[in-house]
N, C-alpha and C positions, 0 to 999 in steps of 0.2 A: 622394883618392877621387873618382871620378866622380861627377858631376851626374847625378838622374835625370832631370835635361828635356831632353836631349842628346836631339840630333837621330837618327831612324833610322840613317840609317848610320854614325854615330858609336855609338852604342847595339851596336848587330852586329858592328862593328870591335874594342868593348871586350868584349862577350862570347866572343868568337872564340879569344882566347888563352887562358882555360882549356879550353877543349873542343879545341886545337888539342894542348892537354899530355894530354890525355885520349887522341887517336887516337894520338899517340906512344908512347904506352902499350901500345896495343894489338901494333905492329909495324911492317912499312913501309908506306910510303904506297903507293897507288892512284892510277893514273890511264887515262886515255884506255878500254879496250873493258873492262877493270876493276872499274870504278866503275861503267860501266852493268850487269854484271854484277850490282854489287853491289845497287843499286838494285831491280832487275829482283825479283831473289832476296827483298828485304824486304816488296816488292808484293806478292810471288806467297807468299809464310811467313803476311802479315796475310789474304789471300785466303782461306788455306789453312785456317786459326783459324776465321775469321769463320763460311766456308762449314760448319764441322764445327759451330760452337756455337749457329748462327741457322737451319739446315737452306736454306739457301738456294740447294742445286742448281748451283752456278754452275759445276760442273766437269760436264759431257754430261749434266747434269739429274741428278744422283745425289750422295748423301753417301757417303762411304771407310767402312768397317768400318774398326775402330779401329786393328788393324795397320796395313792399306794407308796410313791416315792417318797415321800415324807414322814410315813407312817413307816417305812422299812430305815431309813433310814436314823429316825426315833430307836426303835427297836436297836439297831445298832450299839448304837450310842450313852441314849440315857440312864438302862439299868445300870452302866457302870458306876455310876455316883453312887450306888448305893456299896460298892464294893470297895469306895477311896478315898469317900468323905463319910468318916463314921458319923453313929448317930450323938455321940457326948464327945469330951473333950480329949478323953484318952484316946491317942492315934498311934501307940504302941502296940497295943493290945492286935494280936490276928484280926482278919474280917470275922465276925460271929456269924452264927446261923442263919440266924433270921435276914441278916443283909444278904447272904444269898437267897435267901424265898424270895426275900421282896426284890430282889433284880430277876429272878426264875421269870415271877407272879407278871410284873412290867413286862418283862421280855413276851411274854405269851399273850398280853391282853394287847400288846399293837402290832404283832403278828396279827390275829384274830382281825383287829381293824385295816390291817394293812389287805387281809384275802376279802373283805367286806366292800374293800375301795371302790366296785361298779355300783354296788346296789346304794353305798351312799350318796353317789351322785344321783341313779336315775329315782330315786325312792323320795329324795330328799329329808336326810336322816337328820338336816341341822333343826328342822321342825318339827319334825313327826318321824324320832328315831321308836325301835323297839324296844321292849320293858329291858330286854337282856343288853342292848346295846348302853342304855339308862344308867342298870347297873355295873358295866365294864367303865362307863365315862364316870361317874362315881369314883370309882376308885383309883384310876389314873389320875384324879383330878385332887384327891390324897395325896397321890403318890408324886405330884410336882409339883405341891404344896412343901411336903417335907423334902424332897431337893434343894427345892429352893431353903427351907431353912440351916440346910448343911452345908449350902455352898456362900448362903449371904447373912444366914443368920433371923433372927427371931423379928426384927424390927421391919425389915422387908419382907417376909413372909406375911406380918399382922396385914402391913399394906394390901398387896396382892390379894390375900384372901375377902380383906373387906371387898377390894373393887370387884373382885369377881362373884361375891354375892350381893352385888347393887340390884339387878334385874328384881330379886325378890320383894325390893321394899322401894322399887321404883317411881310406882305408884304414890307413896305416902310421901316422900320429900317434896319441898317447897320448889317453885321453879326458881333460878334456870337450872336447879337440877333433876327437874321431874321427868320421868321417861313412863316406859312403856312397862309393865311388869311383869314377871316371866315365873310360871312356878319352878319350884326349886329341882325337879328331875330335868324339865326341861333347860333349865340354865345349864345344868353339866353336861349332855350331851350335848348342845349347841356349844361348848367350852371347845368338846373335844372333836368333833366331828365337822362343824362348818370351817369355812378358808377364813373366816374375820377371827378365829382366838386363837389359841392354842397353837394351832399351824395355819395360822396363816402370813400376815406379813411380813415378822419377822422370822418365821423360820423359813418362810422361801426365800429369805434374801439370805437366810445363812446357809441353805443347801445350794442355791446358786453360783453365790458369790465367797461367804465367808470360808469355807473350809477351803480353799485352795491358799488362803493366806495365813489362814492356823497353822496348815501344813507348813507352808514357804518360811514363816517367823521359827518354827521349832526347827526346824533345816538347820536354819541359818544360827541358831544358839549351838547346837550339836555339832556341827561343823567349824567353829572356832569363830564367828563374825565379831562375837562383842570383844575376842581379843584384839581380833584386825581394827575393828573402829576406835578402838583405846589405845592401839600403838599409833595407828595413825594423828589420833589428834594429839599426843606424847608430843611425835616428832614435828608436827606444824604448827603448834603454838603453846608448846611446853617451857619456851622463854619468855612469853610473854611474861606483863607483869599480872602478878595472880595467877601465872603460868598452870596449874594444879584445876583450879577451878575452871579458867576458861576449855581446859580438857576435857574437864566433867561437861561445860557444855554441850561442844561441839562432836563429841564421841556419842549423847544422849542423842542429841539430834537427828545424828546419822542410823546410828540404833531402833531406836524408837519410830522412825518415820518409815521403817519397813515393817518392823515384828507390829505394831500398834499394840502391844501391850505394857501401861505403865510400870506396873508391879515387877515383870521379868527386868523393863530395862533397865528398875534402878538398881535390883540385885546385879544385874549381870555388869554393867558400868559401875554401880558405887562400889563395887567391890577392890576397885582396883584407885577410883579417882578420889573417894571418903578417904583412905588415910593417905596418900597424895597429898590432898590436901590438910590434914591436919599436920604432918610432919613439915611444911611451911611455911606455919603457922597461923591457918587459918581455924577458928574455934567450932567445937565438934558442932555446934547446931548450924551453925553457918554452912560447914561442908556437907552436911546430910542435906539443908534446906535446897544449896546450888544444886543438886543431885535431881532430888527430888521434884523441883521444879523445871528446872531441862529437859528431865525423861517424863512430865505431865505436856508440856510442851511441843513432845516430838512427834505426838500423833496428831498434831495439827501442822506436822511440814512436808508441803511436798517435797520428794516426785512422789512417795507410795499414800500417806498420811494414816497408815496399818490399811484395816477392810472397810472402815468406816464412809472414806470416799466412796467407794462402788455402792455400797448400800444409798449415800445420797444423792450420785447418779441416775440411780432408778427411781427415787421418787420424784425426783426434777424433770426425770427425761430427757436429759442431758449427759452429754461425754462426759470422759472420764476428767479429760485434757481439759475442758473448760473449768471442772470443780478445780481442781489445780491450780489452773492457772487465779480463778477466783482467789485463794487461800496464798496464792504464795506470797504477799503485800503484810496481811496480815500476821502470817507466820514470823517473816524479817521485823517486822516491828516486837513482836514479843521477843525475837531472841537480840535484839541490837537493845532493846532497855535491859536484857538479863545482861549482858555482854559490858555495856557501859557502869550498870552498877556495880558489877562485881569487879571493876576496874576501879571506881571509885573506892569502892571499900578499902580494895587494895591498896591504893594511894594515901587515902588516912593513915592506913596505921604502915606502911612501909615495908608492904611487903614487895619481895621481888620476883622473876621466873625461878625455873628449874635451874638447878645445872647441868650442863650436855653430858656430865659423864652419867647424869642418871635417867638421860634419853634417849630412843630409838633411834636408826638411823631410817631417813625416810628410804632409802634405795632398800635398806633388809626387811624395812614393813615390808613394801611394796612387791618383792623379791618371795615374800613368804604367802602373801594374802591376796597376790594377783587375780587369782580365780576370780575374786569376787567381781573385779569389774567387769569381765562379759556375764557373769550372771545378772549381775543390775543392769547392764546393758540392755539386755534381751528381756527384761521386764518392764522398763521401762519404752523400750520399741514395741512392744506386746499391745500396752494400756496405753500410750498416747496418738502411735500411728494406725498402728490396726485396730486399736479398740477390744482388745480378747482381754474384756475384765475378769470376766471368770476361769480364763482358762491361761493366763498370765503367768500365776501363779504354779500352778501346776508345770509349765513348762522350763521356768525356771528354776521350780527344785530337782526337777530332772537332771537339769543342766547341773546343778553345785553338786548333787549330789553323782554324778559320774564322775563329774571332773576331782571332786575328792576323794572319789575309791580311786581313781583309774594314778592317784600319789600318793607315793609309798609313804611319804613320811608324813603323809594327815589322813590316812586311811583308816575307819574306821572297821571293829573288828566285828562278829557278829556278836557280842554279845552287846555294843554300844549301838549298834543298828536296834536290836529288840529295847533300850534304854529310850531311843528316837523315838519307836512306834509305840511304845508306852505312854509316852508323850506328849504326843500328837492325840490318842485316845481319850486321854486327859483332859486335857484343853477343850479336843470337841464336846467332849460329854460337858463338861464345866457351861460353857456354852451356849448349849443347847437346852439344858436343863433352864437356867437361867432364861433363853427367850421366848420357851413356853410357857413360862409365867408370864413375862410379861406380854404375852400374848392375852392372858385372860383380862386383863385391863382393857384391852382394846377390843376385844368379845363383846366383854359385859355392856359399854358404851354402845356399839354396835348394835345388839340384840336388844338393848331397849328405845333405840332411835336416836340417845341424844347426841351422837359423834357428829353428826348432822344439822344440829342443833346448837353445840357447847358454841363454836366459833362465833356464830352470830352473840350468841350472850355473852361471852365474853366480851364483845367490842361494846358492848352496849354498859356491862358495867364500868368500862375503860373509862366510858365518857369519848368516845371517839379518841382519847388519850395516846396517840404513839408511845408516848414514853412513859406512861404509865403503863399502857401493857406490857412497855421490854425489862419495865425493874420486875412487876409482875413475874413474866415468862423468865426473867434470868431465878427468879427466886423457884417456881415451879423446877428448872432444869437443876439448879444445884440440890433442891431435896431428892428428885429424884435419880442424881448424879449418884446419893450415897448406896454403895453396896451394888451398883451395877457395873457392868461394865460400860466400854464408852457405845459403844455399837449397840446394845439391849437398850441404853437410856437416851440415846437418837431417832433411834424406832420410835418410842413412845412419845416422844417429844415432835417428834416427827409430823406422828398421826393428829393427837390431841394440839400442842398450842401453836406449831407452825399458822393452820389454816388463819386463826385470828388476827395471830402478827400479818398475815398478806393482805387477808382482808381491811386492814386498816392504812392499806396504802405500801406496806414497807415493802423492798425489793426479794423475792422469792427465795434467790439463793443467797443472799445476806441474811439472810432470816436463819436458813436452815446450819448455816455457818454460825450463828450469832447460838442456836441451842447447842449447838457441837461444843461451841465453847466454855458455855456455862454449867453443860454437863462434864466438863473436865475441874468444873473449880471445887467439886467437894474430894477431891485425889488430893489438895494441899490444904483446905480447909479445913481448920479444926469445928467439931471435934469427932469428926469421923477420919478425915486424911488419911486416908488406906495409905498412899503412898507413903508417908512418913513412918508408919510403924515398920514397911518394909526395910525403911532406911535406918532406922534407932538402931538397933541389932550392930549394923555397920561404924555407924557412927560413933557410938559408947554412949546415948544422951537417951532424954526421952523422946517420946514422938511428940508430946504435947512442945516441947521447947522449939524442935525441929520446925512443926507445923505454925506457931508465932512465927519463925524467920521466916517461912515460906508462906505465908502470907504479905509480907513484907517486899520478899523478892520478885514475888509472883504478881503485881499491883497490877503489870501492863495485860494478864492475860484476864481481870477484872474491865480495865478499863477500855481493849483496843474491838470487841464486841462490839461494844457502845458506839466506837467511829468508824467501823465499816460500815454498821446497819441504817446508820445516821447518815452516812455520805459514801453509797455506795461506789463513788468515784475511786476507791480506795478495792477494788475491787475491778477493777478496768472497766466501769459502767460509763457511758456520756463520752463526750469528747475527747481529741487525744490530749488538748490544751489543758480542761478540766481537771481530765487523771492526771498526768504530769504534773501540774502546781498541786494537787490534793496532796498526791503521793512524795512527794518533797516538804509541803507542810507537815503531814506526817512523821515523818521521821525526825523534821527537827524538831517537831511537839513532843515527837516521845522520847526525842535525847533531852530535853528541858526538865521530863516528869521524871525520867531516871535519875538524872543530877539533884534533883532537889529529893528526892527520896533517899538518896545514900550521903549528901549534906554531902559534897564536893562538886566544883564545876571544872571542869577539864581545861586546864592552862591559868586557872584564877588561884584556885584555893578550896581551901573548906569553907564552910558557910555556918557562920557562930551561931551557939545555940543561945541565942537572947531573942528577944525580942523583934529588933528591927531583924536578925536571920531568918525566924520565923513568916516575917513577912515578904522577906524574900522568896523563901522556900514555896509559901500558897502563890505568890505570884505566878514563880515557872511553871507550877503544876497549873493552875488555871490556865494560863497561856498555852501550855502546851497543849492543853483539852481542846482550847478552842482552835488549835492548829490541825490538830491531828482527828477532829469531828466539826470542822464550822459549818452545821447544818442551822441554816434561818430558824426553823423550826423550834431552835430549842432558846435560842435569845432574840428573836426579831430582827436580827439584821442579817444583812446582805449578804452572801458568799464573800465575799470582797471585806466587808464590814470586820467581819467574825474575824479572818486572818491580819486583818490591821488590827485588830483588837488582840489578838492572843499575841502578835508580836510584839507588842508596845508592850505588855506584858512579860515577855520572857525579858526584854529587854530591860525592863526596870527591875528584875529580879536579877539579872545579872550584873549591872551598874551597881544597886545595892551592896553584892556579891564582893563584888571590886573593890569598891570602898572599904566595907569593913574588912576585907584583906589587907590593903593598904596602910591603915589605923593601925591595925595592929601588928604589923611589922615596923613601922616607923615608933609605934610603944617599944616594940622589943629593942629597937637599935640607942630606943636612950637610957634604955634601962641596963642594958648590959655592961661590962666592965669595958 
């Protein structure tokens, strides 16, 4: 592992190669009139934010009405996809011809809608647009059809496209999916022109909110962060036992809870924590799965939790600081079951920490990587005391980014600033493209009535069911987990099956926490697990083997969904008595479920695999369920009931535990010589 006292350009040479696997990702490279494109574009996207959310006139002394804003800001942004993510598989090959027509062709047809912006509000163009308008939504509506299958692929485009031509055949389906139906001209320019599809709610929460933290995560890649959080967590728990692993933790965590993106953070962390961990002796799917599951994880921890908080913010209506403070119960429970299993495992087979000579010291992290903490500082003082969600971000990459020109020896040059703003164009565009699709899903539902409508039927085919709608809704979130991002697949989740899960009683913001999370389970989920193919590369194994262990390790961010929404007390809901014993149950429910998943209990033993083990092992796991969820509701009994019962439970699973430890040591002591 690297030295943090390395010299600047040693420093930027060694950060370079995860971020160089990060643009690889994206598609082909960039060069030469390109890249300044590119650059140009991320100037002119932060201009564009800044001047809408500060009123700062900077375009002919005027602020955009919200369309025009959204439409100039499209313009921006989106032809670039077709300049980065080619159209086949070859991403060697130059940009061809026709990708510049078709970003030219985009570029010009949401300008045109962008100088349109007064007459489509006073005219009302989402109903009664003009032939020509008809034909420009037509083809935009092409044109981020095939984005979307460049950036996510052919399976989620078929999606997308079907929803967005529901209106047509509205009509003919059975209820409860019958709606209103819409001829087919008319469907596209309602796509492209009203505030319900295309731009509507998820791309005003990405012009508002998200791009100030697209920005702030690519900052903070480009400027050395995922080195500082990798040294750092070297130096404070790189002796632990499983020393390697608990690193990959606690570095993903840190990582990931600002950037919110899973993909960068397992390249940018597994790159250094993956062979970490196999050189002490942990097996290649096991360290890609610990990776890959911590950095899935990390966008569910506060303080930042990536952009996706703010976005749930605004459809709750609530601060920033309360989604937060909601999340952070739930957050400690998924990483204290990652934390204890990967201890156990550790323990089975005998593995131990690092050795100091091949660790940081914390004073020369701290000495090298200081900036960071007044920039988290100040972003955190931003979004919890003053509340400047959108403008949080923004301020603190200002801040990293002076304080890292204004030192010499982490200054970057200008040709790694145009590498940054390349970057950042990327990302947005990525995006962007991506939430104007899924924008037309929430159009389409829109423009034929049933958004208005599904929530009531759904509760109705529930059976009045709680927990039939949340396996429901968790199966809903994880399909359309796959091939989105975490942010595009909350929106929609959002819109569509939040309302049911509330109407059926359940608590608002446990609800919308509860899709957040199940939209993160198709990231370890085979057999899509985006995240794990990131990591194989890394690793030396497949993703398919990766994605079995992380399935495996990943159990509590399956199961602790289920005991917030269940017992929102888990959540600071009810009394302070209530939370306090929930939130204590909690935790030793989920240290029960992780000890019996990794088949070790902490000061006992291993837990044999026979028979009576195995009924040990379901015992703590049930016990622990009903520790860490005792809601009446799901067994009949009492608050009081549920946690006598889960505890008598762990407790006979771990006297079990004990015994046949005991047995079989006193075997070995008469067996021996």
């Amino acid at each position: 592992m690297s030295e943090p006292q390395k010299p600047a350009s040693a420093r930027h040479a060694g950060d370079a190669a995860p971020v160089r696997m990060i643009d690889e990702l994206a598609g082909r490279s960039l060069a030469g009139a390109a890249r300044i494109l590119f650059a140009t574009a991320a100037i002119a996207a932060t201009l564009l934010s800044l001047n809408q959310l500060l009123n700062l006139q900077l375009f002919a002394g005027i602020v955009f009405i919200e369309n025009r804003y959204l439409f100039l800001l499209a313009a921006t942004l989106f032809p670039l996809i077709f300049l980065v993510f080619p159209a086949t598989r070859s991403i060697d090959a130059p940009t061809p011809w026709y990708d510049w027509c078709i970003a030219a062709l985009v570029f010009t047809l949401l300008l045109w809608f962008a100088y349109q912006g007064e007459r489509i509000l006073s005219e009302g163009w989402e109903y009664n647009a003009p032939p020509l308008a008809k034909v420009f939504s037509g083809v935009l509506w092409l044109a981020i059809l095939e984005a979307l299958r460049r950036t996510s692929g052919w399976p989620m485009t078929i999606i997308v496209a079907s929803f967005s031509l529901y209106p047509l055949v509205a009509g003919s389906i059975p209820n409860p999916l019958k709606g209103n139906p819409q001829p087919f001209s008319d469907t596209l320019a309602y796509h492209l022109v009203s505030a319900e599809s295309a731009f509507g709610i998820p791309m005003r929460a990405f012009a508002e909110i998200v791009v100030g933290f697209i920005v702030f995560g690519v900052a903070l890649n480009y400027t050395g962060g995922g080195k500082f959080f990798n040294d750092l967590a070297f130096a404070l728990v790189g002796r632990w036992r499983g020393g390697a692993a608990q690193v990959g933790i606690i570095s993903s965590a840190l990582q990931g809870s600002i950037s919110g993106s899973v993909i960068s953070n397992v390249i940018t962390s597994g790159v250094v924590t993956i062979p970490a961990m196999k050189r002490t002796g942990f097996r290649a799917d096991y360290a890609g799965a610990v990776e890959v599951v911590s950095s899935t994880g990390a966008v569910l921890m506060p303080p930042v939790m990536g952009s996706t908080a703010f976005v749930m913010a605004s459809f709750l209506g609530r601060s920033y600081g309360e989604i937060a403070l909601a999340a952070t119960i739930p957050a400690l429970l998924f990483y204290i079951a990652l934390v204890i299993q990967v201890d156990a495992y550790s323990a089975r087979l005998g593995l131990g920490g690092m050795r100091q000579s091949e660790l940081p010291q914390f004073g020369a992290v701290m000495a090298e990587g200081w900036f960071y903490i007044p920039v988290f500082a100040l972003l955190v003082f931003l979004l919890v005391s003053l509340q400047q969600e959108a403008l949080a971000p923004f301020w603190a990459t200002a801040l990293l980014i002076a304080i890292n020109q204004a030192l010499p020896r982490h200054r970057m040059n200008l040709a790694q600033l145009t590498e940054f703003a390349v970057a950042v164009a990327r990302d947005l565009a990525s995006l962007a493209a991506i939430l104007m699709a899924v924008g037309f899903i929430i159009g389409a539902l829109s423009v034929t009535g049933l958004a208005g409508t599904l929530a009531n039927d759904l509760v109705y085919l529930a059976g009045g069911a709680p927990l039939v709608l949340l396996v429901m809704g968790a199966i809903t979130s994880f399909i359309f987990g796959m091939g989105m991002t975490v942010t595009a697949c909350y929106i929609f989740l959002a819109i569509v099956l939040a309302p049911p899960l509330i109407r059926a009683g359940l608590d608002p913001l446990a609800v919308h926490l509860f899709i957040l999370y199940w939209g993160m389970v198709s990231f370890i989920t085979p057999p899509v697990a985006l995240a794990t193919f990131a990591a194989a590369p890394l690793a030396g194994v497949s993703a398919m083997r990766i994605g079995i262990q992380s399935v495996r390790l990943g159990t509590a961010i399956y199961l602790v969904p289920f005991c917030f929404v269940l017992n929102p007390a888990l959540l600071f809901k009810g009394d302070p008595a209530t939370v306090t014993l929930s939130i204590c149950a909690a935790f030793l429910g989920i240290f029960s479920i992780a000890a019996a998943l990794q088949g070790y209990v902490l000061g006992i033993g291993m837990i044999p695999r026979h028979a009576g083990g195995w009924i040990a092992r379901l015992a703590m796991i049930a016990g622990g369920f009903l520790l860490a969820a005792p809601a009446p509701r799901l067994t009949g009994l009492s608050f009081a009931g549920n946690l006598a019962a889960g505890a008598g439970l762990i407790i006979l699973g771990i006297l079990l535990t004990f015994t046949f430890v005991k047995k079989a040591e006193r075997k070995r002591e008469r067996t021996s010589p």
